[in-house]
N, C-alpha and C positions, 0 to 999 in steps of 0.2 A: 504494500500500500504506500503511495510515493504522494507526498505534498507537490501540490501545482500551486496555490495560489493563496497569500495567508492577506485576509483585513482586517482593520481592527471597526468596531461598530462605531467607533467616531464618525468613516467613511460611508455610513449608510444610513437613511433614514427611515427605509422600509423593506419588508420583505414579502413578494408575494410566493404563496406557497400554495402548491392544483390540491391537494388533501392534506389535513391535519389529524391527524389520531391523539389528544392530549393527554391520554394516560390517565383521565378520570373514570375512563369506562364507559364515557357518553357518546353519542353517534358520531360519525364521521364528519366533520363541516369541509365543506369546498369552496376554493378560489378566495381564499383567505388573504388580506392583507397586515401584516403586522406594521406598528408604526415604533420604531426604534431611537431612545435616548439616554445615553451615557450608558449603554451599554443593559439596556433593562428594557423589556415588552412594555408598552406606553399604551399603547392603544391594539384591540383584534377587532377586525372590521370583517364580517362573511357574510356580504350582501356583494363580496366581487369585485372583479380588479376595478380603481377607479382608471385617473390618469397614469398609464405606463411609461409620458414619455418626460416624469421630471426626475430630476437627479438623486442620483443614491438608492436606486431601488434593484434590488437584488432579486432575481428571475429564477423562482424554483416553482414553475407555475406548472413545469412536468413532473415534480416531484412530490410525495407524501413524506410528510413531518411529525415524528413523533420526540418525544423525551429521549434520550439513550436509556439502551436497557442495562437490566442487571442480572446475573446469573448469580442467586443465591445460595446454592451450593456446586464447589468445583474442586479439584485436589491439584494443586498447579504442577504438582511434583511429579504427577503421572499422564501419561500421554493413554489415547483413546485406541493403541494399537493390540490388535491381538498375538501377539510375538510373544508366546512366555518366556524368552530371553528376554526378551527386550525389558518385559515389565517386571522381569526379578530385578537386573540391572538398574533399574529404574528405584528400586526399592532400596537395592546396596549403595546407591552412588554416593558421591564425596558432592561437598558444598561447589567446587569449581564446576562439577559437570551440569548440578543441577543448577545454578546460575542462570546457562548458557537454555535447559528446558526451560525453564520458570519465563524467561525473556520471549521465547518463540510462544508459548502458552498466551502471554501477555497481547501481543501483536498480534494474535488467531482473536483474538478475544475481541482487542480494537477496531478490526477489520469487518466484524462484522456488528456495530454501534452499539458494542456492551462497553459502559465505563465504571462501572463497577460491578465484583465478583469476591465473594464470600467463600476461605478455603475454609475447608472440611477436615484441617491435620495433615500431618505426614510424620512417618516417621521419628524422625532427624531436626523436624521443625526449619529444615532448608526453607521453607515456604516466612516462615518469620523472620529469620536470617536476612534472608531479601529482603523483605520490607525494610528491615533497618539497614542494609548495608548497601543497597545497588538502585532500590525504587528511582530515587531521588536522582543519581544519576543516567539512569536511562530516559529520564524526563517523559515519561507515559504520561498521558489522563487519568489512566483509571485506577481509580481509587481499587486499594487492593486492604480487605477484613480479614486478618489471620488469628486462627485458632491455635498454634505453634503443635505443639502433639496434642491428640485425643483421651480420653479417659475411656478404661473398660477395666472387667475384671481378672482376675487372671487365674488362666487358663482357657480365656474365653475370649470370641473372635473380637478385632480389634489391632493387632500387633501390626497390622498395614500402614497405619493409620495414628500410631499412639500408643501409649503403655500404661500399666496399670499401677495404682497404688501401693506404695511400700508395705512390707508386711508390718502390719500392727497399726496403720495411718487409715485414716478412715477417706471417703472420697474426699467431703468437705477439706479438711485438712490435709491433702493432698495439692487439692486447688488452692489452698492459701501459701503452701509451701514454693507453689511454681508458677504465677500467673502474672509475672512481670513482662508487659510488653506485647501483650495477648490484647487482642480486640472482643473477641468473645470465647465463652469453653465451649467445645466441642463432648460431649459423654457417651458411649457406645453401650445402648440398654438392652440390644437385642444380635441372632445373628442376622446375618444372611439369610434373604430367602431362598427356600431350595427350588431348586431346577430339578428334581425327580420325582417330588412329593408334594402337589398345589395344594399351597395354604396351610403346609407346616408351619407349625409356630413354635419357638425356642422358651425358652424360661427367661423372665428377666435379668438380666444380670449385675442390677441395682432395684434396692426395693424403693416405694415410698419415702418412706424416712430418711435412707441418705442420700436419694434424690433432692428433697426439700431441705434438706440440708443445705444440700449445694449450692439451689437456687438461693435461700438466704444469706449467704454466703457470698454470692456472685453481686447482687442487688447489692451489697454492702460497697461490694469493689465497683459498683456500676458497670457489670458486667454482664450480656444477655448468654442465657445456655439453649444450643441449638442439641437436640437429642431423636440419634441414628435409636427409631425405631419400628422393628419389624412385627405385626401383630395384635393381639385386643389387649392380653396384660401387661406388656412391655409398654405397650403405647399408653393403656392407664394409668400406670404407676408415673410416667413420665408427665402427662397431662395434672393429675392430682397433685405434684410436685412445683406445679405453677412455671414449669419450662416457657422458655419465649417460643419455641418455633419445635417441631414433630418434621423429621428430617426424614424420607422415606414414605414410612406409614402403612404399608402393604397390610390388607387382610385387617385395619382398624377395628372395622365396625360401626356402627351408625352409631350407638352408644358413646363412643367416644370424639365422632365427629360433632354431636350437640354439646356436648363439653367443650371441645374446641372453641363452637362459638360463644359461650357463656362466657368462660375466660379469656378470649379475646387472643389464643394462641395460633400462631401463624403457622401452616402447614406448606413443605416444601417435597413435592408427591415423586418430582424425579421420575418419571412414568417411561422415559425414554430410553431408561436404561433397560429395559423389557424387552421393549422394540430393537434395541440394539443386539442383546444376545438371539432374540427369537432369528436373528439376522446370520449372527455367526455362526450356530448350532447345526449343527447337519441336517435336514429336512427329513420329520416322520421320525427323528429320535424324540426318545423321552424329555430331554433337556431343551429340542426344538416346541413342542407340545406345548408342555408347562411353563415357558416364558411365556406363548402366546397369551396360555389363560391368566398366566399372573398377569399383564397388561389387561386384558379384557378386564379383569374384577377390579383393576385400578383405576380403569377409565369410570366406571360406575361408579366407585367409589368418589371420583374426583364431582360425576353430574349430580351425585349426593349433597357435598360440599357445597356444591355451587344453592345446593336446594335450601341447604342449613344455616348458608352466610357465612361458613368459614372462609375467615381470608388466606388464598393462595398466594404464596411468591415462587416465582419462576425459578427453580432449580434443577440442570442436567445432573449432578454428578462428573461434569468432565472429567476423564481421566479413567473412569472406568471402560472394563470392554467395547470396544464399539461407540464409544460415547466423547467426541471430540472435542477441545475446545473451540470454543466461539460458532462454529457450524451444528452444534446439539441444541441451540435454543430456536432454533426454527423447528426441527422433530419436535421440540417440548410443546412450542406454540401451538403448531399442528396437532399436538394431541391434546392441549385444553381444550380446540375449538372442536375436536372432533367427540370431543366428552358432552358440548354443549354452551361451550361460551364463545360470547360473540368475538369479532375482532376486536371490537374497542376492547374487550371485557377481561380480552386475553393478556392485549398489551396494556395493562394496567398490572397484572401478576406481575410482568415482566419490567415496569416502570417503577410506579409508585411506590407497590405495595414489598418490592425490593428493597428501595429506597428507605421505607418506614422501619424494615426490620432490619436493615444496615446502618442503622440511624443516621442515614444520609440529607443533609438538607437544603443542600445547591442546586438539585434537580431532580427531576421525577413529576412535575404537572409544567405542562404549558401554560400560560397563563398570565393577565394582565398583572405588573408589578415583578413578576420574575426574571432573573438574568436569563440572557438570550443563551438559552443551550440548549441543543436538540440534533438531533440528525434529519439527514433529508435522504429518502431511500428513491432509487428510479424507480417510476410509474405509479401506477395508482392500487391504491388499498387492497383490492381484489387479487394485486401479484401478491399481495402479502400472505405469507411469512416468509416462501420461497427467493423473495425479494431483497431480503435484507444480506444476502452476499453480493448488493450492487448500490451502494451505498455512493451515494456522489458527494455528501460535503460532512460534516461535524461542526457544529458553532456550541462553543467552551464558552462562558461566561465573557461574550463578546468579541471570540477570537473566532474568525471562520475559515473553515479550510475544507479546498476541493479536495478530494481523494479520488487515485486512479488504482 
């Protein structure tokens, strides 16, 4: 992705734009004019272009404009290839090698108008590393939320991803021992779901109590806990625990999806990683099968969601099998709208509702009084989500830039 042409919104006074998507979830408006000052929306006029021919008016009138998105769960340290060398290697590597991944992960991300992505752990905590050691100088947008390692219990899945608590330290005081530099915890309360047996469910691997632990604990440090869970009791125990966000969610259950909306906890459904193996698996084996139906029962689940008012944000899992970065939030989009949410409704998961549980607050709605930042995608709403690997500009808090 190559810079053509950079302004600053000093040089512009308007901008018209053929579709707007704002990331409220409200219908599509067309032929939109924005009126721009010191670098902040002043005016949205969508009654259509007036005068085209006075100065400073910037021409995306073949373009749809939405907020940049966010992918709220991704593992930057691992790439979306099925090569179990590659992905062990990927697991052992040393902080130089993973640098060099973390950077390409970043640019796949940019490229397709994500600016910011929420990691899900790693090992080694390379992922936090980065943040404090290279961000800055590789001078990216995008805002990058690291988890550093994961929590789980031991002997029990997780070790991809994070490690467990010292013998005799309980979770809570595990997380007080190590959470310098951290954006939010990461907790693993469940395994994996199986590929040979639909709708296995594992046993918790934190109960209630030192779940809620944790969370009071976190909220002390002002800190949000995202929690990897698979199933009705794992998912419980983490819900009743006053968790921010249910990472996964597979086989929930309606039960705990009305719970979700009561407390107000945000679900990140990752549905595309189903899609992805159902992909790799050899066709007519058991493992090809039971991905399909795991997706199927997660797509319900998600048109449930949508029934319940729980709020979704947009999370692939990049870095899992088959699940790329920056190119997996189009498969995700595709599969909320195919679950039953509109386009606005969709990219709102993927905008906003990212944004709220990123605690991001420079962008995520279009909107009079906000800095001018958003992407501008070729053609019209209808290409969309397929669309968004054709990304023609990026405007940053009044910095605008073509991209080829």
């Amino acid at each position: 992705m190559e810079l053509l042409y950079q302004g600053r919104m000093s040089d512009i006074n308007f901008i018209d734009a053929g579709w707007v998507i704002d990331g409220s979830g409200c219908s599509v408006s067309e032929n939109v004019r924005f009126g721009i000052k010191n670098g902040c929306i002043v005016s949205i006029n969508d009654s259509g272009f007036k005068d085209s021919a006075i100065n400073g008016v910037v021409d995306l009138s073949s373009c749809t404009i939405l907020p940049p998105l966010v992918d709220s769960h991704v593992h930057l340290c691992m790439s979306g290839t099925d090569d179990p060398e590659v992905r062990q290697r990927q697991l052992d590597m040393d902080f130089v090698e993973a640098e060099k991944i973390i950077s390409k992960h970043i640019a796949q991300h940019l490229s397709y108008g994500i600016l910011a992505v929420r990691d899900g752990g790693d090992r080694h905590a390379h992922a936090l590393r980065y943040l404090n050691e290279c961000h800055k100088i590789i001078k990216t947008p995008i805002k990058i939320k690291v988890a550093g390692k994961a929590w789980h219990r031991t002997g029990r899945y997780g070790g991809l991803i994070g490690r467990p608590p010292h013998n005799g330290c309980s979770l809570a005081e595990a997380i007080n021992n190590s959470s310098d530099g951290i954006d939010h915890i990461k907790v693993v309360n469940s395994g994996l779901n199986s590929l040979k047996e639909f709708g296995k469910e594992t046993d918790p691997q934190f109960g209630t109590k030192e779940l809620s632990d944790a969370v009071n604990l976190a909220d002390k440090l002002r800190l949000k806990v995202m929690v990897h869970a698979n199933g009705k009791r794992p998912v419980a125990a983490a819900v009743a625990s006053g968790c921010h966000s249910i990472e996964h969610g597979f086989f929930m259950g309606d039960e705990n999806l009305e719970l979700m909306t009561e407390k107000n906890i945000i679900w990140v459904p990752t549905a595309c990683t189903m899609k992805a193996y159902s992909e790799h698996m050899k066709k007519g084996s058991i493992e090809h099968e039971v991905s399909l139906m795991n997706l199927e029962h997660q797509l319900k689940q998600i048109a449930k969601a949508r029934k319940h008012g729980v709020t979704i944000a947009l999370g692939t899992d990049a870095g899992s099998t088959g699940v790329h970065h920056g190119s997996a939030v189009i498969e995700e989009l595709s599969l909320l709208i195919s679950a039953g949410y509109s386009l606005p409704e969709a990219i709102k998961c993927a905008t906003l509702n990212g944004t709220i549980l990123l605690g991001i607050d420079e962008f995520g709605l279009i909107e009079k009084g906000k800095p001018v930042t958003f992407i501008a995608i070729n053609g019209e709403p209808s290409d969309l989500p397929a669309s968004l690997s054709s990304i023609k500009a990026i405007c940053i808090n009044g910095i605008l830039k073509y991209l080829e």
